[in-house]
TORKOL-4160 file (C-alpha; in steps of 0.2 Angstrom, whole numbers, padded with zeros to 4 digits, m for minus):
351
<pt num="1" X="0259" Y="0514" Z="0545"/>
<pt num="2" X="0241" Y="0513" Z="0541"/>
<pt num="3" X="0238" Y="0497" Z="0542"/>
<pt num="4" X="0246" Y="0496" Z="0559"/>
<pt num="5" X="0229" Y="0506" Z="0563"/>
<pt num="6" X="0219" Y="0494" Z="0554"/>
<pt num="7" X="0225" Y="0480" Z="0565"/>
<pt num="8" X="0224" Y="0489" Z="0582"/>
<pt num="9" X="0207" Y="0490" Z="0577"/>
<pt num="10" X="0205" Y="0472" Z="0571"/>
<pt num="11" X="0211" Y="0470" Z="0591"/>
<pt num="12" X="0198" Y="0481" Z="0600"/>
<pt num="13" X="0185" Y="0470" Z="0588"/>
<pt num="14" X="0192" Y="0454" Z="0596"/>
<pt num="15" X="0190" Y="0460" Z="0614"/>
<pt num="16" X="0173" Y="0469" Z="0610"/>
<pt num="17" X="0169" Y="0450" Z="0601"/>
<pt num="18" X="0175" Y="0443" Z="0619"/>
<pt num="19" X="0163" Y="0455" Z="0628"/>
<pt num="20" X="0150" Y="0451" Z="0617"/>
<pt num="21" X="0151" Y="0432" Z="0619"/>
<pt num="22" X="0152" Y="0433" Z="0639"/>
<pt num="23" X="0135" Y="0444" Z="0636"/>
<pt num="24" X="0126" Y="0429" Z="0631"/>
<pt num="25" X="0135" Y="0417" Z="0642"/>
<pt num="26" X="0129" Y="0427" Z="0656"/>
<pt num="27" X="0111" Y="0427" Z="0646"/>
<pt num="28" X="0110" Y="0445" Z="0645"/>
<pt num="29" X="0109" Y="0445" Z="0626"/>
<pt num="30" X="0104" Y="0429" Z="0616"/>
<pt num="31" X="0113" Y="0412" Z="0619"/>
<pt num="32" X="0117" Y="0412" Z="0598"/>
<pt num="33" X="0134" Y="0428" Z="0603"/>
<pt num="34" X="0139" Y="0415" Z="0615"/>
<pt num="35" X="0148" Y="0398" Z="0620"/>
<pt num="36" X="0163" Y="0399" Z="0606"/>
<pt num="37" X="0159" Y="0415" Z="0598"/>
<pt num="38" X="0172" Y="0420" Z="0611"/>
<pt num="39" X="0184" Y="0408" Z="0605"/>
<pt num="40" X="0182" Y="0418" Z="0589"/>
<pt num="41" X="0190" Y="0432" Z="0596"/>
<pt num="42" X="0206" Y="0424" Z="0605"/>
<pt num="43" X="0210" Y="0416" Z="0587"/>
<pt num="44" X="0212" Y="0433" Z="0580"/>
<pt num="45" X="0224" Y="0439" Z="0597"/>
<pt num="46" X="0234" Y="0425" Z="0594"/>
<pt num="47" X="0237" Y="0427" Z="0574"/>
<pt num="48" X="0241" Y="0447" Z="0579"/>
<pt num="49" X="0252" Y="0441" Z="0592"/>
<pt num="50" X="0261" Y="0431" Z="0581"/>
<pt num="51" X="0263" Y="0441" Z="0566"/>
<pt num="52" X="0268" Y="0458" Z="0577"/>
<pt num="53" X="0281" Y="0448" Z="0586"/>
<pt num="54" X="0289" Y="0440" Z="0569"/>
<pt num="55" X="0287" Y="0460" Z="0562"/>
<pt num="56" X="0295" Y="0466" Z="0575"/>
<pt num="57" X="0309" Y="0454" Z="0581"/>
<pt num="58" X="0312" Y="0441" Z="0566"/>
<pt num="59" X="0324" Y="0451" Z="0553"/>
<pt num="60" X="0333" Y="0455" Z="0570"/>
<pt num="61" X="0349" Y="0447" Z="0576"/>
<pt num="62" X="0346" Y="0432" Z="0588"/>
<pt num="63" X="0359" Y="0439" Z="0597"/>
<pt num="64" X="0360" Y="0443" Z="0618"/>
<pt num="65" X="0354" Y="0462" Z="0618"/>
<pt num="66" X="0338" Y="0460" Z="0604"/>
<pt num="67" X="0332" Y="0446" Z="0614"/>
<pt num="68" X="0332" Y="0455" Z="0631"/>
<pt num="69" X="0325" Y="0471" Z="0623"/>
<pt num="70" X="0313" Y="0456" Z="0617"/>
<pt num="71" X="0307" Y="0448" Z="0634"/>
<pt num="72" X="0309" Y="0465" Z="0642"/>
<pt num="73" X="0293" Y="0474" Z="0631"/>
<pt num="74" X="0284" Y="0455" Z="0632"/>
<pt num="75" X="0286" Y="0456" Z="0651"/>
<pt num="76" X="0282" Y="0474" Z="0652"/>
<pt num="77" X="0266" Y="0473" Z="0641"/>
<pt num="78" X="0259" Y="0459" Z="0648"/>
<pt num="79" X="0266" Y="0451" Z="0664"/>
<pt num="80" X="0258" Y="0467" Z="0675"/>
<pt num="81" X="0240" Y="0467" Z="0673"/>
<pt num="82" X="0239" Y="0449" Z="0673"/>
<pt num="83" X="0250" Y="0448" Z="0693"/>
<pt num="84" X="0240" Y="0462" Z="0698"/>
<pt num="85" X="0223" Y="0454" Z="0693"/>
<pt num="86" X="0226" Y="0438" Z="0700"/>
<pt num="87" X="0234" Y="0441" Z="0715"/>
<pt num="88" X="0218" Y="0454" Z="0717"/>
<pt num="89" X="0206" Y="0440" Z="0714"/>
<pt num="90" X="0216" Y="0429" Z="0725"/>
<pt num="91" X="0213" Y="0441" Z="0740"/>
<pt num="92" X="0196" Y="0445" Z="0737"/>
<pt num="93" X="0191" Y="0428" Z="0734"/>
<pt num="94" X="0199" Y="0419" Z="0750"/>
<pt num="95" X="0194" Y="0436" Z="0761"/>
<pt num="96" X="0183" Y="0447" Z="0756"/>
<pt num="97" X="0168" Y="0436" Z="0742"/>
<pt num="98" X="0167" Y="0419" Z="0741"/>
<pt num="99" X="0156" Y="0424" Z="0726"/>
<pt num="100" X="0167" Y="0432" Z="0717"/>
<pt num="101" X="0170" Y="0429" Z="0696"/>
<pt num="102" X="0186" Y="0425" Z="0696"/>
<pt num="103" X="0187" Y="0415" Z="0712"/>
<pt num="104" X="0204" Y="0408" Z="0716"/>
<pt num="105" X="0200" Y="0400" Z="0732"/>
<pt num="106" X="0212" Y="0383" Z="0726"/>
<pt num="107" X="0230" Y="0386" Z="0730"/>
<pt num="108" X="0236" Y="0375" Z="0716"/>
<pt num="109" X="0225" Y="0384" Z="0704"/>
<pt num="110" X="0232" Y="0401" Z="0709"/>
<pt num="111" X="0251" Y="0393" Z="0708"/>
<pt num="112" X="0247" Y="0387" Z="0689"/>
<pt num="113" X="0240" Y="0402" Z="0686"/>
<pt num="114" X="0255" Y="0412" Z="0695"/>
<pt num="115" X="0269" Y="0403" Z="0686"/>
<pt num="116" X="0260" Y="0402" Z="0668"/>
<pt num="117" X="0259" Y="0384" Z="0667"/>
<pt num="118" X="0238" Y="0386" Z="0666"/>
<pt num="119" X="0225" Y="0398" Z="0671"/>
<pt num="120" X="0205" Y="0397" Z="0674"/>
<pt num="121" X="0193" Y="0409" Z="0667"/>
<pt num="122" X="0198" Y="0423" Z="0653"/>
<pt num="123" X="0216" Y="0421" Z="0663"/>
<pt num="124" X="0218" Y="0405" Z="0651"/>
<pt num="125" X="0225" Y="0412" Z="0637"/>
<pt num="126" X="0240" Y="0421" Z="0647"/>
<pt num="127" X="0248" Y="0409" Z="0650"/>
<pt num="128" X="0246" Y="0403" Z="0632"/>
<pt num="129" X="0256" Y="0419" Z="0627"/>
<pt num="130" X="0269" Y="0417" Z="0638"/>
<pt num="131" X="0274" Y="0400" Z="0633"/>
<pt num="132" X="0273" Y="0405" Z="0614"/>
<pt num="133" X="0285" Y="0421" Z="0619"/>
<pt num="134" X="0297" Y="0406" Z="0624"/>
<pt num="135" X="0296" Y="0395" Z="0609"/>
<pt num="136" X="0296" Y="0410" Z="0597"/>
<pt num="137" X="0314" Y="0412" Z="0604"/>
<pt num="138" X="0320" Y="0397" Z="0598"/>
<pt num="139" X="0310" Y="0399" Z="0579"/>
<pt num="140" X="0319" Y="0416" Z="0579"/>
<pt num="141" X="0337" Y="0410" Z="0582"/>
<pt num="142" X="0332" Y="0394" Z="0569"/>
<pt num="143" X="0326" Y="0408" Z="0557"/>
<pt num="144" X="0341" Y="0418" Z="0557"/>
<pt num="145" X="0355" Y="0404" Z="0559"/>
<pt num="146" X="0347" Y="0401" Z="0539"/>
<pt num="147" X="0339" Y="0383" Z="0542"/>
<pt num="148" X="0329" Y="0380" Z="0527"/>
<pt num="149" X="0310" Y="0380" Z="0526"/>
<pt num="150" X="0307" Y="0363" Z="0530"/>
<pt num="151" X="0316" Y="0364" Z="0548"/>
<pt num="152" X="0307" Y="0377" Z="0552"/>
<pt num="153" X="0290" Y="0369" Z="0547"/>
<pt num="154" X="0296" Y="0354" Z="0557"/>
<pt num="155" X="0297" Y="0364" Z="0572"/>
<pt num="156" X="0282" Y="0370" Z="0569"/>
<pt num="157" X="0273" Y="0354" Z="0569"/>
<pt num="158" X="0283" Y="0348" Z="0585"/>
<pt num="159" X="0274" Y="0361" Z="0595"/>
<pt num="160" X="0259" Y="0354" Z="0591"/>
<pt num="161" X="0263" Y="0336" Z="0594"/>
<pt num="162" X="0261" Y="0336" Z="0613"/>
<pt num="163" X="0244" Y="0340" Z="0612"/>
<pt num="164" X="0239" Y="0328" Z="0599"/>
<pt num="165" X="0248" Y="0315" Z="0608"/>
<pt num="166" X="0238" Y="0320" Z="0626"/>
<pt num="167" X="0223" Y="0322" Z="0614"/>
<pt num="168" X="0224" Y="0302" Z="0609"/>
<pt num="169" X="0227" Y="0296" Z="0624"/>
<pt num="170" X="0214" Y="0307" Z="0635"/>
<pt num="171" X="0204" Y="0315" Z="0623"/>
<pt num="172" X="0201" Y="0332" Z="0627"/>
<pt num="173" X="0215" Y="0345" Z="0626"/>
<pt num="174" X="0224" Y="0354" Z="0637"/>
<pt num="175" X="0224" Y="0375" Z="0639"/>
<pt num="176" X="0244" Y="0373" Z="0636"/>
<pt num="177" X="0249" Y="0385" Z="0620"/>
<pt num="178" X="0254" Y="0366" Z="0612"/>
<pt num="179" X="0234" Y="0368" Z="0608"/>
<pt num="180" X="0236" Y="0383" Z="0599"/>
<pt num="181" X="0252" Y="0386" Z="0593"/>
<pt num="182" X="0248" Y="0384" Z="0573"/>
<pt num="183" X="0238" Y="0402" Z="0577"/>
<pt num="184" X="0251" Y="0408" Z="0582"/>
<pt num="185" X="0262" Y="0404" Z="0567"/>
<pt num="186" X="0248" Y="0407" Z="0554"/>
<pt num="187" X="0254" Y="0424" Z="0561"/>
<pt num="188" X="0272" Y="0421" Z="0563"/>
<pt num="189" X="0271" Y="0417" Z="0543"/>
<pt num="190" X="0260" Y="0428" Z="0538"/>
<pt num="191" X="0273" Y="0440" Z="0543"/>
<pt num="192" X="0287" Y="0434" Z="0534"/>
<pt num="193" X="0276" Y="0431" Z="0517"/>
<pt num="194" X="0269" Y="0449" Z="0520"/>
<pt num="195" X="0286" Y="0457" Z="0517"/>
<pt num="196" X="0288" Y="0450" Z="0497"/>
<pt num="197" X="0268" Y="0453" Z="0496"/>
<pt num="198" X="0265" Y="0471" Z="0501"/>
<pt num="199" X="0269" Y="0478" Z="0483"/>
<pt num="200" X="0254" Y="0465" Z="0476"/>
<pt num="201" X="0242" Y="0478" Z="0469"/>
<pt num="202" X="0230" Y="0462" Z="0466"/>
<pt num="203" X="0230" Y="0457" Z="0482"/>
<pt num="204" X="0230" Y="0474" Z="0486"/>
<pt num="205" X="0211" Y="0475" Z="0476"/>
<pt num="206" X="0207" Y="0459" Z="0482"/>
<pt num="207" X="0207" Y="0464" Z="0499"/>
<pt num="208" X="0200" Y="0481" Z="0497"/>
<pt num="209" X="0184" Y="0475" Z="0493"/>
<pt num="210" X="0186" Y="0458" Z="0504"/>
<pt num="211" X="0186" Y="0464" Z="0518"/>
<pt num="212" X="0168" Y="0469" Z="0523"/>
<pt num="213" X="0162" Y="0454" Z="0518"/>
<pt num="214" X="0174" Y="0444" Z="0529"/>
<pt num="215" X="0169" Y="0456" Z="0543"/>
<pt num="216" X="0150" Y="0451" Z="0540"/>
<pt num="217" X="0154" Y="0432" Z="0539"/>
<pt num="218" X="0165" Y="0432" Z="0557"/>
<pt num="219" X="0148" Y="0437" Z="0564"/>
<pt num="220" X="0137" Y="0427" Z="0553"/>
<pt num="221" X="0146" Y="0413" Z="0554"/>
<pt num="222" X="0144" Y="0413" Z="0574"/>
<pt num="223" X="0147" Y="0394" Z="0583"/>
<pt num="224" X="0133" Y="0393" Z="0593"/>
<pt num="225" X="0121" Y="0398" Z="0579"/>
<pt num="226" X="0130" Y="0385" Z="0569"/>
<pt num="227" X="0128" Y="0371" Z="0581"/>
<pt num="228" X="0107" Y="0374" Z="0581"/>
<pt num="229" X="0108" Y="0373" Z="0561"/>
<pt num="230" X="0118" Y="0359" Z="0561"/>
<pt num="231" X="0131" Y="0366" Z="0553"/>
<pt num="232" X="0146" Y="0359" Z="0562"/>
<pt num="233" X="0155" Y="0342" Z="0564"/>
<pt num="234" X="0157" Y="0340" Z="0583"/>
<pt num="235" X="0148" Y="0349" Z="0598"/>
<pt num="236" X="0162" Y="0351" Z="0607"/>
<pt num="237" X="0170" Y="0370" Z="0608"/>
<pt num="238" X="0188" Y="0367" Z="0602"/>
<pt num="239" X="0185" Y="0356" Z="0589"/>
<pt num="240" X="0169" Y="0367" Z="0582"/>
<pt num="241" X="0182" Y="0383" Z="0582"/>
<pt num="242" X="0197" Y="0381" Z="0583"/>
<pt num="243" X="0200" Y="0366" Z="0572"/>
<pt num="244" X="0184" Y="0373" Z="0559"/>
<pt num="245" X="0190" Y="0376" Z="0543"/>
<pt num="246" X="0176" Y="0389" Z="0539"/>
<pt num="247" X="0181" Y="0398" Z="0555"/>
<pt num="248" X="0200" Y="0399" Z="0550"/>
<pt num="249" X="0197" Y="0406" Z="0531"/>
<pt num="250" X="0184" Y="0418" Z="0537"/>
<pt num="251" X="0198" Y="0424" Z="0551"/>
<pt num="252" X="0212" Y="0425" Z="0541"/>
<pt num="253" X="0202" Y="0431" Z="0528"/>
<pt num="254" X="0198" Y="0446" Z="0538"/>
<pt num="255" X="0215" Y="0447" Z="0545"/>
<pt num="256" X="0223" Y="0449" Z="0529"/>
<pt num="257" X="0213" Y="0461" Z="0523"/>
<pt num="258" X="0217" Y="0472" Z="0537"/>
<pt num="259" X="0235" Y="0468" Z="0534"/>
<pt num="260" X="0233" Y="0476" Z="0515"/>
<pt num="261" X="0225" Y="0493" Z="0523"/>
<pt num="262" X="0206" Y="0485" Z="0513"/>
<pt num="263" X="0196" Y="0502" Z="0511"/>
<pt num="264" X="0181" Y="0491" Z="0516"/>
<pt num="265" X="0188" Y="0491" Z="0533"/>
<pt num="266" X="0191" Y="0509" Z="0535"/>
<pt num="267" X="0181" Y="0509" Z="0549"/>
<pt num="268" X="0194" Y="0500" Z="0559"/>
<pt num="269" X="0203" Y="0515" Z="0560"/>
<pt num="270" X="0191" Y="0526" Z="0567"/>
<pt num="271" X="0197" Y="0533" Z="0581"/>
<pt num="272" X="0184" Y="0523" Z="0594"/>
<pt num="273" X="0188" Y="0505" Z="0587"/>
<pt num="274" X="0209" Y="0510" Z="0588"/>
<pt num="275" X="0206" Y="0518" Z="0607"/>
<pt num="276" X="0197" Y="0501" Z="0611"/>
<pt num="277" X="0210" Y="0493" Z="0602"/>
<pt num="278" X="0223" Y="0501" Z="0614"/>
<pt num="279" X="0217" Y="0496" Z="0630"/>
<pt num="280" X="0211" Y="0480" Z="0624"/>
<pt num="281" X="0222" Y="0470" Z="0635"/>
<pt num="282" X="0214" Y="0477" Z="0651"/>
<pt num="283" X="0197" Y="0476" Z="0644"/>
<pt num="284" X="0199" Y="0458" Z="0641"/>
<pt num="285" X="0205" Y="0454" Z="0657"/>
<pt num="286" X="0193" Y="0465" Z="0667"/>
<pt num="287" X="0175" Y="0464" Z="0658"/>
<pt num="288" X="0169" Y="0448" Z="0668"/>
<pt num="289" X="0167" Y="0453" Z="0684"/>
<pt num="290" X="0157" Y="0467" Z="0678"/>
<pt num="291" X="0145" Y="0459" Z="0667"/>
<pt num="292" X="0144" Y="0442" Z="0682"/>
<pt num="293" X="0140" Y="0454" Z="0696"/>
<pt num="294" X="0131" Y="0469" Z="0688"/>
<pt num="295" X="0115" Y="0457" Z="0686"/>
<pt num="296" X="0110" Y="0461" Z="0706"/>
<pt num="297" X="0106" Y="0478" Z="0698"/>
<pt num="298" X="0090" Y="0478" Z="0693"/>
<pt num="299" X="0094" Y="0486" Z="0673"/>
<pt num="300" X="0088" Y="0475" Z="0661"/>
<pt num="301" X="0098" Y="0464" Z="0649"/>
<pt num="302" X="0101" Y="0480" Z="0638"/>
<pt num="303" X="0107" Y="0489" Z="0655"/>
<pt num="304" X="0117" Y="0478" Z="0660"/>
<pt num="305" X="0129" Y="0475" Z="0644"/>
<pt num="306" X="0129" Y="0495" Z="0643"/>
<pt num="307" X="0133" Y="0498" Z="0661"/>
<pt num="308" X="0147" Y="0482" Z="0660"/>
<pt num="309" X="0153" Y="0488" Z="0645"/>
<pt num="310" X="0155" Y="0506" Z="0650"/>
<pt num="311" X="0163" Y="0503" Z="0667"/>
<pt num="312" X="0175" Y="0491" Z="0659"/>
<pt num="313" X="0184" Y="0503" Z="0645"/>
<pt num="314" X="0184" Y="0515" Z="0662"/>
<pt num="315" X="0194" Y="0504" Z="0672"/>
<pt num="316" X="0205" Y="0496" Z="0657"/>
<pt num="317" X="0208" Y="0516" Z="0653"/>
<pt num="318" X="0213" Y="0519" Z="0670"/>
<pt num="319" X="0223" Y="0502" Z="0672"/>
<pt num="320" X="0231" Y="0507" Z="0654"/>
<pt num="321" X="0235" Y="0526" Z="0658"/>
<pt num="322" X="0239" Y="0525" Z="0677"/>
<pt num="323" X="0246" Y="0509" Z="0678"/>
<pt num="324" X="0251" Y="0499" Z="0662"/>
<pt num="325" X="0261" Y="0510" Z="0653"/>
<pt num="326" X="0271" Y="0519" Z="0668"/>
<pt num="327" X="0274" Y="0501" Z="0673"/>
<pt num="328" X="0282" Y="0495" Z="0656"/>
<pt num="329" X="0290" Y="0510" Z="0654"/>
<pt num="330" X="0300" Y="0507" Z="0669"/>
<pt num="331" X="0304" Y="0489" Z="0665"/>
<pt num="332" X="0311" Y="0493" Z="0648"/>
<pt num="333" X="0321" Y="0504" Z="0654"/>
<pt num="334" X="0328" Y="0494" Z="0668"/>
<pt num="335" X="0346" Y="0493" Z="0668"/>
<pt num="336" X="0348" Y="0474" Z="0681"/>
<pt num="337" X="0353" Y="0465" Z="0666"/>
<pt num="338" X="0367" Y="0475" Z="0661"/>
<pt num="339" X="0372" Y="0478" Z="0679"/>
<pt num="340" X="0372" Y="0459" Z="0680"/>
<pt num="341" X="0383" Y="0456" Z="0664"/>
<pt num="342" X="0395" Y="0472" Z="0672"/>
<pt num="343" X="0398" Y="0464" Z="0688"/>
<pt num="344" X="0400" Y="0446" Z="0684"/>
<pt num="345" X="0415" Y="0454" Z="0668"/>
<pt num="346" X="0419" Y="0464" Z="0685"/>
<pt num="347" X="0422" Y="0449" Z="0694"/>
<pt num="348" X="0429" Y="0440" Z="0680"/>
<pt num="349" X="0443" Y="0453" Z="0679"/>
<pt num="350" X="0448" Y="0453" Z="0698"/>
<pt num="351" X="0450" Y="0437" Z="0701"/>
């Protein structure tokens, strides 16, 4: 399906936005590409994570075998690389350099981060993931038991009121996926509506010539370079991205247009942008180190983006060829849970 391409695509431009945001922070390339620019990026992972796990899951039975086939690929495409890059960081920063980026030094910190309650640094938005994995759980067996839309919308809005509530009472908000889970079901009904509107053809013209334009706009409409015009309502970085209307119609604008194969975004399906798209999980996690510590190189700015940027889609193709997918290949085929069920019927009978 083509436009499956188009949004693998649309992924490896959110980590490459990701990279490029660090760049500045790390004041290798100007501050503008930086400090919520980022942010940017990890909106558009959480919308594709919403609608691929309603397009794969939702018009699926609720029923004991979907939902362990379910946690078994969510666990096997995600829970690996993250374990292995923490408990990595862990060591090297308590035995090896103090100094180093993702320095897990706190055993508290490292626990959070172990059990997915909260992580620091790019690790943040694991976490996020994992607790919307769960949530979408109960939407899915809502949605198939045939509660009508206004249930689910309820629900919906119940998974963002602990966040409000810690919002008015502290006023900041915490890293928990309460923060962020109306990303995740922009996705979620994007999904459902996309199956009565594929056949559109005018949203199917609409969105071929869209979608350039949206791509243009995500970049020209950076939050940084915003905040020096005086173009946003608050200074601070969740409100002047994630809770920017202007940010959200360029984003889903973009992401839509994907969704409807645009022609404008053809590009997305070059072969470069879907590679990167591919092993866009292991650049995300693995690109700050690079572009933290390459800087006692004496390169330049424009060396040391290239020289992070290349070492970091070698390692994430390594991690994602050696490591990744040998890994969740073995977990989903892994046989415990029906050895489980087996032994406790087993049990059952003999007694």
């Amino acid at each position: 399906m083509k436009y499956l391409h188009l949004l693998t695509g649309l992924r490896g431009l959110a980590a490459l936005i990701v990279f490029i945001a660090h760049s500045a922070d790390k004041g290798h390339i100007p501050k503008i590409f930086g400090w919520g620019f980022g942010q940017i990026g990890v909106m558009l992972f959480f919308i594709l994570s919403g609608f691929l796990m309603s397009h794969l899951y939702i018009q699926k039975e609720a029923n004991y075998s979907n939902i362990r086939r379910y946690a078994l690929a969510r666990i096997a495409r995600v829970i690996p690389l993250f374990l292995a890059a923490l408990i990595i960081s862990y060591i090297i920063s308590n035995y090896f350099y103090t100094g180093f980026a993702y320095n897990f030094q706190d055993p508290g910190q490292f626990l959070r981060a172990l059990f997915f309650i909260h992580a620091p640094y790019v690790f943040w938005t694991i976490p996020v993931e994992i607790q919307f994995y769960f949530v979408f759980v109960i939407f899915w067996w809502l949605y198939q038991k045939h509660v009508n839309a206004w249930i689910l919308g309820g629900f919906i809005v119940l998974t963002l009121l602990p966040s409000a509530i810690f919002y008015e009472l502290y006023r900041k908000l915490p890293e928990v996926f309460s923060a962020y889970s109306y990303a995740f079901f922009i996705g979620v009904i994007t999904a459902l509506l996309y199956r009565h509107l594929k056949e559109n053809r005018k949203l199917k013209k609409l969105a071929d010539w869209a979608g350039l334009p949206f791509a243009i706009l995500l970049f020209v409409n950076m939050p940084e370079l915003r905040l020096e015009l005086g173009l946003t309502f608050s200074e601070n970085v969740y409100l002047r991205t994630w809770a920017d209307p202007v940010s959200w119609v360029i984003i889903y604008g973009l992401f839509v247009s994907a969704l409807f194969n645009s022609k404008s975004l053809s590009f997305l399906a070059w072969r470069p942008f879907v590679f990167i798209g591919e092993i866009s999980y292991g650049i995300y996690l693995l690109h700050y180190p690079f572009l933290q510590h390459i800087n006692f190189v004496p390169l330049g700015s424009a060396g040391n983006v290239l020289i992070s940027l290349g070492l970091t889609i070698t390692l994430a193709y390594l991690s994602f060829r050696f490591f990744e997918k040998p890994v969740a290949l073995y977990i989903r085929n892994t046989r415990w849970f029906e050895k489980k069920i087996i032994a406790r019927q087993q049990k059952q009978s003999n007694s």
